[in-house]
C-alpha positions in Angstrom: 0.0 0.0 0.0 1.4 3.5 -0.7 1.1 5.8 1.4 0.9 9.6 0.0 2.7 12.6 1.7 1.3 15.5 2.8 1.9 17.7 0.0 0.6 14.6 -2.6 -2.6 14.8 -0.3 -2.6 19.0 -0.3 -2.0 18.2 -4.0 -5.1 16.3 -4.6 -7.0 18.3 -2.6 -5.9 22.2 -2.7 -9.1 24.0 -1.7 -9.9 22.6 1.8 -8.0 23.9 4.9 -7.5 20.5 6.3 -5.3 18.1 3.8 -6.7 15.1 5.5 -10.3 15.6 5.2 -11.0 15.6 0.9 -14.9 15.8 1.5 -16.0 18.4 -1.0 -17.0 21.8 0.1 -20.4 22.3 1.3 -20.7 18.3 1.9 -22.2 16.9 5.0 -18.6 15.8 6.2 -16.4 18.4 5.0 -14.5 19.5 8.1 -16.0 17.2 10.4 -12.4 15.8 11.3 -11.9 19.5 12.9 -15.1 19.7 14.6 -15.6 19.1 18.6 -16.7 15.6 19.4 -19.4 17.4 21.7 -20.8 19.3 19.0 -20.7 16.1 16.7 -22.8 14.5 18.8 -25.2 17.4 19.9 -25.6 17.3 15.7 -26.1 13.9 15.3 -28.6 14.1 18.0 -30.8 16.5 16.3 -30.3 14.9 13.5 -31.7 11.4 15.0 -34.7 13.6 16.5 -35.9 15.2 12.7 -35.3 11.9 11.2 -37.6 10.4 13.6 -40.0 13.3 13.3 -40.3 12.9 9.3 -40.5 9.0 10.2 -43.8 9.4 12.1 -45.0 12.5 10.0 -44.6 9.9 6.8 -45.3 7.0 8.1 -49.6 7.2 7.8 -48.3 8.5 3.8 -46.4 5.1 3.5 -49.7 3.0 4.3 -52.2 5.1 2.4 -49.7 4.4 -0.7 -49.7 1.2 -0.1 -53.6 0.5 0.9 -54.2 2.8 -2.9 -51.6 0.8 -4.7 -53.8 -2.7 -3.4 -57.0 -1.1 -4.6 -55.3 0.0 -7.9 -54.1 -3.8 -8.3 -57.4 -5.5 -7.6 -59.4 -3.2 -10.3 -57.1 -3.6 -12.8 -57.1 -7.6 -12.1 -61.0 -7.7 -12.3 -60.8 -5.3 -15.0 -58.9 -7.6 -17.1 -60.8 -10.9 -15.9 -64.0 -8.8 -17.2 -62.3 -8.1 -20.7 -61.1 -11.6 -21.0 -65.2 -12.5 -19.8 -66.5 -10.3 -22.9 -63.9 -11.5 -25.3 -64.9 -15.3 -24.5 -68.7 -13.8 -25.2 -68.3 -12.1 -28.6 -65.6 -14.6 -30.3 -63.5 -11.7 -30.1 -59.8 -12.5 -31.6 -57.4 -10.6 -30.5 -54.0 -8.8 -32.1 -50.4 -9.4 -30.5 -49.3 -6.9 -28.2 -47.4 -4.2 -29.7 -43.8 -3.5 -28.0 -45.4 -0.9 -25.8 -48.3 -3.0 -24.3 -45.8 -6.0 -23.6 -43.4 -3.4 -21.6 -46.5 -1.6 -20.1 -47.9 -5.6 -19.0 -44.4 -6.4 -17.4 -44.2 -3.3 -15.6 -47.8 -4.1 -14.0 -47.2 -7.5 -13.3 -43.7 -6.1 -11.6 -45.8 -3.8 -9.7 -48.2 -6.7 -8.3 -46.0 -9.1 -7.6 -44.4 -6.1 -5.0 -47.8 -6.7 -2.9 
């Protein structure tokens, strides 16, 4: 393993202050090597608490989506037992799917087997 030296590392990474910490500007980690542990962890504690505010706050969203996407499913399944019903009734023959209905169909059936 080669290990760089400092100026390879100041090289590679001439805007930040700190040589040893290449985050980009503006990132979530950028200078977090020169922060205070305390303050690290009063962040990440905050941090915790919003994530766990947006978690409950979403969380009701998450089940209605889910609950819709079940409802969606079931009318488009006796939707299609009802066409295949009518065609059965009139002798109907049908065409082969074009390219566009056969990726439309897999992307449904993806969607129902995620139930």
């Amino acid at each position: 393993m080669k290990v760089k030296s400092e100026s390879e590392v100041t090289q590679s990474c001439p805007t930040l202050h700190d040589p040893m910490d290449c985050s980009p500007r503006g990132s979530f980690v950028h200078g977090i090597f020169q922060k205070n542990p305390v303050t690290l962890l009063k962040e990440l504690s905050a941090i915790k608490s919003r994530y766990q505010t947006l978690q409950v706050r979403f969380k009701p969203i998450a089940v209605e989506q889910k609950e819709t996407k079940s409802r969606i499913c079931a009318t488009f399944s006796k939707t299609m037992t009802l066409i295949q019903e009518l065609q059965k009734q009139t002798d109907l023959e049908l065409l082969p799917l074009t390219e566009e209905e056969k990726t439309a169909a897999e992307q449904l059936r993806a969607h129902l087997s995620d139930l």
